[in-house]
Structure formats: C-alpha cells, structure tokens
C-alpha positions as CSV (number, residue, x, y, z in Angstrom):
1,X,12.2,-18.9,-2.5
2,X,8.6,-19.1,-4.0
3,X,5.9,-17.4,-2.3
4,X,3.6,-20.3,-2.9
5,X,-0.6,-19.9,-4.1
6,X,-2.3,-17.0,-5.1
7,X,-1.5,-13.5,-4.7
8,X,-4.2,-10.9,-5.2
9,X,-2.5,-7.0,-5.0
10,X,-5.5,-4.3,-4.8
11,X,-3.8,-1.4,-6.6
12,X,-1.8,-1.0,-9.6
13,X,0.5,2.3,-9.0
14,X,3.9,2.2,-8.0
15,X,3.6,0.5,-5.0
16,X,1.2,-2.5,-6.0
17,X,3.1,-2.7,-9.1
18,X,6.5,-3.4,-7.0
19,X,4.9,-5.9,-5.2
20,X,3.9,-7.4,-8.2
21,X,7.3,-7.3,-9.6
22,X,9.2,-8.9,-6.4
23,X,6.1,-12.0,-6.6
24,X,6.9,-12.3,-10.1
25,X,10.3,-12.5,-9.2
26,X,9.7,-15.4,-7.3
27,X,7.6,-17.1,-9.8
28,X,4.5,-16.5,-7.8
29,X,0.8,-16.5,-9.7
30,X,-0.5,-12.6,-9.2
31,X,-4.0,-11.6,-9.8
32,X,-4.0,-7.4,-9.6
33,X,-7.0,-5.1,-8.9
34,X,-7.8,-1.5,-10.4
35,X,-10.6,0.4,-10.7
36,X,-10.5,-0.3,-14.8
37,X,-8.9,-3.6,-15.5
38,X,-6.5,-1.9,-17.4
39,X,-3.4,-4.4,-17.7
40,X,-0.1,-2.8,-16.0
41,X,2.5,-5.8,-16.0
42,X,3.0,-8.5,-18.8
43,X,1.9,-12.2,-17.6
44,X,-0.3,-10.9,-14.6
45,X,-4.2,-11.0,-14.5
46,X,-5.9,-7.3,-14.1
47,X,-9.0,-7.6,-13.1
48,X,-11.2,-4.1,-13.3
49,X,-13.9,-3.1,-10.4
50,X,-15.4,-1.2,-7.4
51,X,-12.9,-2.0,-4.4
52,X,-15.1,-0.5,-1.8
53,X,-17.9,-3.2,-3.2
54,X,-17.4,-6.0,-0.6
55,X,-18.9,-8.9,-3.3
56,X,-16.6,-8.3,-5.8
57,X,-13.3,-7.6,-3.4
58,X,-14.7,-11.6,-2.1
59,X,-14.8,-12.1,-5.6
60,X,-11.6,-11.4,-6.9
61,X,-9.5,-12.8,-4.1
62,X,-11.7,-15.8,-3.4
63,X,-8.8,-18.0,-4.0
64,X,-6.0,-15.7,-2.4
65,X,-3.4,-17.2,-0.1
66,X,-2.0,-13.5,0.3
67,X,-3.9,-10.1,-0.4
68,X,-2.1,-7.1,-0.4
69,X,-3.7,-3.9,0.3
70,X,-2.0,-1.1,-1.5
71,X,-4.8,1.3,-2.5
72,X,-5.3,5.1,-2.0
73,X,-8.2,7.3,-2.1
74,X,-9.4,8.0,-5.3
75,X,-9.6,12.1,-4.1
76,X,-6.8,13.3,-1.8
77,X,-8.9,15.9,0.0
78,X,-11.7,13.1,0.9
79,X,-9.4,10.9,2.4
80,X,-11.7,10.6,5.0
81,X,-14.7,9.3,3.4
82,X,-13.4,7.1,0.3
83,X,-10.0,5.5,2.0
84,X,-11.7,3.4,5.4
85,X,-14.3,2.1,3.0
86,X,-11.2,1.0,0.5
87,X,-9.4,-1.2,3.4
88,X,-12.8,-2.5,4.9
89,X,-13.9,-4.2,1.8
90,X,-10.2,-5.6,1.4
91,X,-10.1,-6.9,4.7
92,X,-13.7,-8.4,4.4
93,X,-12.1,-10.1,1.2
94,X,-9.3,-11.5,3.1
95,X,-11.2,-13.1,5.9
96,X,-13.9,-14.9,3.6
97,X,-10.9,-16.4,1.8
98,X,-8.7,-17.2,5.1
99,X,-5.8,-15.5,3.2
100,X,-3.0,-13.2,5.0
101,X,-3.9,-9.4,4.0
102,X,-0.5,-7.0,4.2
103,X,-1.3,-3.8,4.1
104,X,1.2,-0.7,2.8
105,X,0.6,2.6,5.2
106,X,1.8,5.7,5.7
107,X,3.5,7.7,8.4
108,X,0.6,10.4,8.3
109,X,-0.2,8.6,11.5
110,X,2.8,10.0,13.7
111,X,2.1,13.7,13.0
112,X,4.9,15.9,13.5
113,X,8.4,13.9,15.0
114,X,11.7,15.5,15.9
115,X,13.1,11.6,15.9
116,X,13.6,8.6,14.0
117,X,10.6,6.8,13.7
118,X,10.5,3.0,14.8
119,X,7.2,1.1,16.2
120,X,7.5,1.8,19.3
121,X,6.5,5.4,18.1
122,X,3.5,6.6,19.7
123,X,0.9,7.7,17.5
124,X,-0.4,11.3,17.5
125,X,-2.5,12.5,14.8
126,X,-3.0,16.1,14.6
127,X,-4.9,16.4,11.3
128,X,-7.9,14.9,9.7
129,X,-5.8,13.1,7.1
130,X,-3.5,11.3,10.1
131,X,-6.5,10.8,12.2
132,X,-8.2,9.1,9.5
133,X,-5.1,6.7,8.8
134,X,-4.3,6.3,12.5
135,X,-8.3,4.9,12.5
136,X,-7.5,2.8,9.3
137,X,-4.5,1.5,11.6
138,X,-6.5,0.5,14.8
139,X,-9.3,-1.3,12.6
140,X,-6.7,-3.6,11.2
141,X,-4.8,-4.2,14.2
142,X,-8.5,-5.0,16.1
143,X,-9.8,-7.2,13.3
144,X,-6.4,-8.9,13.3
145,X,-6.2,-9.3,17.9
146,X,-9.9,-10.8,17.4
147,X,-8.5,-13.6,15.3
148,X,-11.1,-11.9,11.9
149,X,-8.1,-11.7,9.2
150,X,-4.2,-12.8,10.0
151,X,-3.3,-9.1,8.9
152,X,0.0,-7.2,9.4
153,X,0.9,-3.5,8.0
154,X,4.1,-2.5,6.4
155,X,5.1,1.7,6.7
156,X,6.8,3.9,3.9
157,X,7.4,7.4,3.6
158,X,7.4,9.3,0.7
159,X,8.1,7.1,-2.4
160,X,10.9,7.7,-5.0
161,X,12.0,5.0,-8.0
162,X,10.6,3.9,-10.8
163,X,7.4,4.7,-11.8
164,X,7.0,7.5,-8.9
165,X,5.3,10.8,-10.4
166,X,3.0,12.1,-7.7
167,X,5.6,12.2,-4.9
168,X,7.1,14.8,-3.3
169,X,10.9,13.7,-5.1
170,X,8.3,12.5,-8.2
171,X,7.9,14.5,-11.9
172,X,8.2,17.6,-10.1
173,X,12.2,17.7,-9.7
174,X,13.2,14.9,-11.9
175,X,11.9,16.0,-15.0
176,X,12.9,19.7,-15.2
177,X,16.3,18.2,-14.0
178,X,16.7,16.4,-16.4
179,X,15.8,18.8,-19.0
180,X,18.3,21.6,-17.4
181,X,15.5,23.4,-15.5
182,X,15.2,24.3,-11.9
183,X,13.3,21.4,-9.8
184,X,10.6,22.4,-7.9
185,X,10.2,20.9,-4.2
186,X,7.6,20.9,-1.7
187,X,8.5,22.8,1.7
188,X,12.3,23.5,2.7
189,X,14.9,21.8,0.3
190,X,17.3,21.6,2.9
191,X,15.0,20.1,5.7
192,X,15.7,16.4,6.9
193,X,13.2,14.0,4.9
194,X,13.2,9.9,4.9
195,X,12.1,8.7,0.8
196,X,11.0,4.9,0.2
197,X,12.8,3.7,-2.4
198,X,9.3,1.7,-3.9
199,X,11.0,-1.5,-5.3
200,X,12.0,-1.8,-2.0
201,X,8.8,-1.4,-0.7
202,X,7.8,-4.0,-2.9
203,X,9.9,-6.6,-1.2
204,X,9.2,-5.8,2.1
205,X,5.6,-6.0,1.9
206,X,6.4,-9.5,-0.1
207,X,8.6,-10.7,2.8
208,X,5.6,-10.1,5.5
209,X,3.1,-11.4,3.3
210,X,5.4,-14.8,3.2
211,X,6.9,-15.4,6.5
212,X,5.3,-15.6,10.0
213,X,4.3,-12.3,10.6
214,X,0.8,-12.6,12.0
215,X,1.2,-13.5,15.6
C-alpha cells in the first residue's frame, strides 16, 4: 500500500530515518528536516534549518499530507526549555498545512511502573524531564480535542537496531562486544527492561500517520 502525498519527517536520527525508510518502502515522496541539511538517505530531500522557527517549520511542510515529529532536544539536560519549543513549531506547521502530525514519545511520562505499560496507564511524572514530556503530551492531545491539528502520538522505549548509538543497549555494549571486551550497561544488567527495536518503530509511526487514527 502507498502512503499517498507528501511526507515531511522533522528529524534525521534513528528514528526519523526508519520512518523514512518504511515511506520509501512504500514508494511514498519524503521531504526530511535537520538542523544542517545534511543528506541522510539516498533519493530523499534534506532540507537544513531552525525547527523551533515557526516560518520555516510552515515552510518546509507547506505541502505535507503527513508530518512526523521525531525530534529531541538538542541538550539532554535542558529538556525543558529547548524540547516544548521543538513540538510547538511542528505542530504549528501541521495545522497551516491541514496535514496529520504523528508524533514519536517516550515513556518518561509514566515515571516509575511495576507493570506492563498499556494506555490506559496513568501518567505520573516524578521528575522534570517526565513532567516536561507529560506537558509535551497534554499540548498535543488538547490542540488535537480542539479540532487545531488531526494529531496522534506513537510511544517507544529505549531504542535498539540499526543505527542506534546513544541508547542505553547502543555503542556502549555492542561495540566492546564485538571487539571481545566487557559491555558496559547503564543500571542493573539483570533488571527487567522493554527495547524498541527502531525499524519497527518506523512502521508503526507510518501505520498511524496512514490510517484513521485521529478521531
């Protein structure tokens, strides 16, 4: 099946870069955003610029059927102040071009869980990180209730597959494995932990951005 018209994925790591992938897949046209214009994928358009700059996010997915929101903070530590300008300017894009915006989350949202996590889960931030994406969360689903952007969110855990570095089962145990070194791991090796397999992720966030997701 063809995801038919434009696709416009802001963010070029793993994640937007799987999307990409599972659009090209379908023989979809993709238009992808980073912060240099730095191409990442033969045969798409990478168009470099300020994300949180609400004329050229209008810009770049002026003719967007689908926009897919899979950015990050540039700075890990000021999630709060760079990330809710990232996903407002996005979403302002989406609604001036009547497209569907998908938009990859995380779980930071949940804080600590002794369960499987479905979304029925309630949310409970308990840090400024989850509290900040918990805020991200509730703007999206408002914006999308008041009939502003047809918007729908897709959650991953930590990401493992190709192209994965900076992930908690990234460069960090892979690489010295491989080399015949000990891997290092963050926290308790043995401890219970859920990994998004990012081509996967890919295809998911494809499949809401293409079927009737929105209501």
């Amino acid at each position: 099946m063809t995801a038919a018209g434009t696709h416009v994925v802001f963010g070029t790591g793993p994640a937007g870069r799987a999307v990409a992938d599972a659009l090209l897949d379908q023989g979809s046209r993709v238009r992808m955003v980073n912060r240099t214009g730095a191409p990442v994928l033969t045969g798409v358009e990478t168009i470099g610029g300020d994300a949180t700059d609400l004329d050229f996010a209008r810009d770049v997915a002026a003719d967007a059927d689908t926009v897919y929101f899979c950015l990050n903070a540039p700075n890990y530590h000021r999630w709060a102040e760079e990330f809710p300008p990232l996903q407002r300017a996005v979403l302002g894009a989406a609604k001036s071009a009547n497209a569907n915006l998908v938009v990859l989350e995380n779980l930071y949202m949940y804080g600590p869980s002794t369960g499987p996590l479905r979304e029925t889960t309630t949310v409970n931030p308990t840090s400024a990180k989850s509290r900040t994406r918990a805020a991200m969360s509730a703007e999206l689903l408002d914006a999308h209730q008041r009939g502003e952007v047809r918007g729908v969110s897709g959650r991953a855990s930590d990401f493992v597959g190709p192209g994965v570095r900076d992930s908690a089962l990234g460069e960090r145990v892979f690489e010295p494995a491989l080399a015949g070194k000990r891997a290092q791991t963050m926290g308790r090796p043995n401890t219970q932990h859920t990994y998004s397999y990012v081509p996967d992720v890919g295809r998911n966030l494809v499949l809401l951005g293409s079927r009737d997701a929105y209501g």
